[in-house]
C-alpha positions as CSV (number, residue, x, y, z in Angstrom):
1,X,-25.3,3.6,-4.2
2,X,-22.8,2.5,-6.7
3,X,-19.2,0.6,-6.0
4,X,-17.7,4.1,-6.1
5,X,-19.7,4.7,-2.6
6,X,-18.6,1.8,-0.8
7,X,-17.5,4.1,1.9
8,X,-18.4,7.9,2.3
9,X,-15.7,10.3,3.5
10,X,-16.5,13.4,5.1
11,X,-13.9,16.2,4.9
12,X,-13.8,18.9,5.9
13,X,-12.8,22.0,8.7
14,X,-12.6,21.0,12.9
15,X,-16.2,21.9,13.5
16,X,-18.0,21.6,10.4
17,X,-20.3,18.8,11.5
18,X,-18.6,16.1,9.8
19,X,-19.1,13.5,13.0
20,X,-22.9,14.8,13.7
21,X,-23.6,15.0,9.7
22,X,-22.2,11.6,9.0
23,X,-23.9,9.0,12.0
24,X,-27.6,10.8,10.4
25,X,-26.3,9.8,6.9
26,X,-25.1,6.5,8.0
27,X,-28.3,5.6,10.2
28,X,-30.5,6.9,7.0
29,X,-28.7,4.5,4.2
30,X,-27.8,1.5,7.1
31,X,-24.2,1.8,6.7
32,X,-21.7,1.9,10.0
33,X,-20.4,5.1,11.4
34,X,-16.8,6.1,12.3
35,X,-15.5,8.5,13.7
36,X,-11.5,8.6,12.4
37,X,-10.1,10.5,15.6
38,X,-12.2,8.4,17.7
39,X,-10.6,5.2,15.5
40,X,-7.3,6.8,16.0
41,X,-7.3,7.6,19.3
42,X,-8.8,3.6,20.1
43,X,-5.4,2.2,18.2
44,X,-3.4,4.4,20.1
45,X,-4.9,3.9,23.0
46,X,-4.9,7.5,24.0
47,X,-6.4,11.0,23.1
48,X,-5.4,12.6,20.1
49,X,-4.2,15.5,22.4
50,X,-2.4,13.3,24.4
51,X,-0.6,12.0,21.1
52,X,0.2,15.7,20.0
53,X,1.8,16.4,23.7
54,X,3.6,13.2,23.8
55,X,4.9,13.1,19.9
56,X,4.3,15.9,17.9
57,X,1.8,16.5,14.8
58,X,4.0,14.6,12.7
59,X,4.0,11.1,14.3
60,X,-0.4,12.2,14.5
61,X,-0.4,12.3,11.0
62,X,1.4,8.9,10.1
63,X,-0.9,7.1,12.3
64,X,-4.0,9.1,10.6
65,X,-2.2,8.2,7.3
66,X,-2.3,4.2,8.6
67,X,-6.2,4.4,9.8
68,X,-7.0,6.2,6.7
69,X,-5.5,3.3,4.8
70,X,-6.9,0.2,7.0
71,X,-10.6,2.1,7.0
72,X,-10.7,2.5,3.1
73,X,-10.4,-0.9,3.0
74,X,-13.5,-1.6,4.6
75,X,-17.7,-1.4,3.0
76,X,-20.6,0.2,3.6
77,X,-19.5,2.6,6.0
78,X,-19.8,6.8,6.6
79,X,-16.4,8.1,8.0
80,X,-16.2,11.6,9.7
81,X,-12.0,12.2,9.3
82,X,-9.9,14.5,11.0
83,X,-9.6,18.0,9.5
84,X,-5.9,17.8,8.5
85,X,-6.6,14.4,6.6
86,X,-7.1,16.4,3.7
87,X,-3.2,17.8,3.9
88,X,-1.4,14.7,2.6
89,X,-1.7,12.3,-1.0
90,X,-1.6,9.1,1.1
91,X,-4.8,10.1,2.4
92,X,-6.5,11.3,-0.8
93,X,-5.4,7.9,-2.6
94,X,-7.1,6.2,0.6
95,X,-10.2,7.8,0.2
96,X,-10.5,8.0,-3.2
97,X,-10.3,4.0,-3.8
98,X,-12.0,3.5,-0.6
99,X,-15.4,5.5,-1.9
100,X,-16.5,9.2,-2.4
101,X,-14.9,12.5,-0.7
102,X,-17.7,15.3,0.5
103,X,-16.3,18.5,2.0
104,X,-18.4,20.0,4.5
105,X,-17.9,23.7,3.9
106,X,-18.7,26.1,6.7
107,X,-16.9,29.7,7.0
108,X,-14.7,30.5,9.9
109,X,-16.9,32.3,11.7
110,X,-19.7,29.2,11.9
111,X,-16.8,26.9,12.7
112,X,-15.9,29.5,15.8
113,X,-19.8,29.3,17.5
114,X,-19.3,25.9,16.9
115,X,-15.9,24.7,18.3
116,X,-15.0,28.0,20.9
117,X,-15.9,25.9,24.0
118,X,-14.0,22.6,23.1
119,X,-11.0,22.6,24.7
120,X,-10.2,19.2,22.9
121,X,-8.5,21.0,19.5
122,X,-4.8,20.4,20.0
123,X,-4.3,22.9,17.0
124,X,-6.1,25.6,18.8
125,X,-4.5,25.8,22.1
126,X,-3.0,29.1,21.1
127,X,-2.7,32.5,22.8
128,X,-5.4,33.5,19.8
129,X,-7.3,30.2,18.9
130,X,-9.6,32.1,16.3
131,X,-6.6,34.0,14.3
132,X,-4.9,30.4,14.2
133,X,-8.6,28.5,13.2
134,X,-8.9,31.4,10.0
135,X,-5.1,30.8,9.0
136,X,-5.3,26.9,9.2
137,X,-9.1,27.2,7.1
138,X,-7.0,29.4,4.4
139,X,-3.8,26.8,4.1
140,X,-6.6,23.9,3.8
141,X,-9.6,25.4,1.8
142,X,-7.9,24.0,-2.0
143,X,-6.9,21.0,-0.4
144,X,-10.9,20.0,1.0
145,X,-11.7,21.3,-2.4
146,X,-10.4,18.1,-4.4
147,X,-13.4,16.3,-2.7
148,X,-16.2,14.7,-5.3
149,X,-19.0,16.8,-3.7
150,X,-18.5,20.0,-1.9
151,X,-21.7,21.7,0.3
152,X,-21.9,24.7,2.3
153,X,-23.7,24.0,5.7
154,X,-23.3,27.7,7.0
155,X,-26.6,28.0,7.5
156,X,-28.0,24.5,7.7
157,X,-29.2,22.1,10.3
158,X,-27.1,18.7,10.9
159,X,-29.9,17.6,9.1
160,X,-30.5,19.6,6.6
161,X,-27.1,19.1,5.5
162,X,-27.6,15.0,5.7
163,X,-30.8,15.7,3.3
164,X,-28.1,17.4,1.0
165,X,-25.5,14.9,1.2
166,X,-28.1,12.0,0.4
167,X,-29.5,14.0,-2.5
168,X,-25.7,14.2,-4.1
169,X,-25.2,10.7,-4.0
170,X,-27.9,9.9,-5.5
């Protein structure tokens, strides 16, 4: 790996196996693993849908904009970020000096099979949680497209899309 990858950042849609994807990655090239939500919520010292009920999306963001910041900073580590990181600069600049950006592409409809039971998406606590997923996915998709490396993982295994990742850095 060059200085450029001194951290990886996975981007990409809730559900698109950033968090699974990047602890195989990290364990096969011996870097650390972190999760940004569970970073986030550890700061905080609550859950990331306890931080949404309490204070809004808005004040969610500006402490995912701080973590992004402080984890840049650090080597040698895979990090799985939140699926709205991709929605502000702050974050991009973060990422970009802090390493390489791969967006984890996976259509709606994947995303759904994979996220439909988990009740722990503040975003899709809606009357009609798949509607909302689909117009959120649309908003983001140019936004996780300024990543270095984009793959599609519709219709691959966790790790399958590890293989994948490894061969693009390579």
């Amino acid at each position: 790996m060059t200085k450029k990858h001194k951290n990886i950042f996975l981007v990409g849609f809730m559900g698109a196996g950033k968090s699974t994807v990047g602890k195989i990655v990290a364990d096969k090239i011996g870097y650390g693993f972190c999760d940004a939500d569970t970073y986030i919520e550890e700061q905080a010292g609550t859950t990331i849908t306890q931080i949404f009920a309490d204070h809004g999306e808005d004040y969610f963001r500006d402490l995912e904009s701080q973590s992004m910041e402080e984890l840049a900073k650090n080597e040698n580590q895979v990090i799985a970020t939140g699926g709205g990181v991709v929605q502000r600069d702050r974050n991009w600049d973060a990422m970009n000096s802090g390493g390489i950006t791969i967006y984890l592409k996976a259509a709606v409809e994947a995303i759904w099979e994979r996220i439909k039971d988990d009740d722990t998406r503040p975003l899709l606590q809606v009357e009609d949680p798949i509607k909302t997923a689909r117009e959120l996915l649309n908003k983001r998709v140019s936004m996780y497209e300024k990543a270095d490396i984009i793959i599609n993982t519709d219709s691959l295994s966790p790790e399958l899309v590890a293989q994948e990742v490894l061969s693009k850095l390579k």
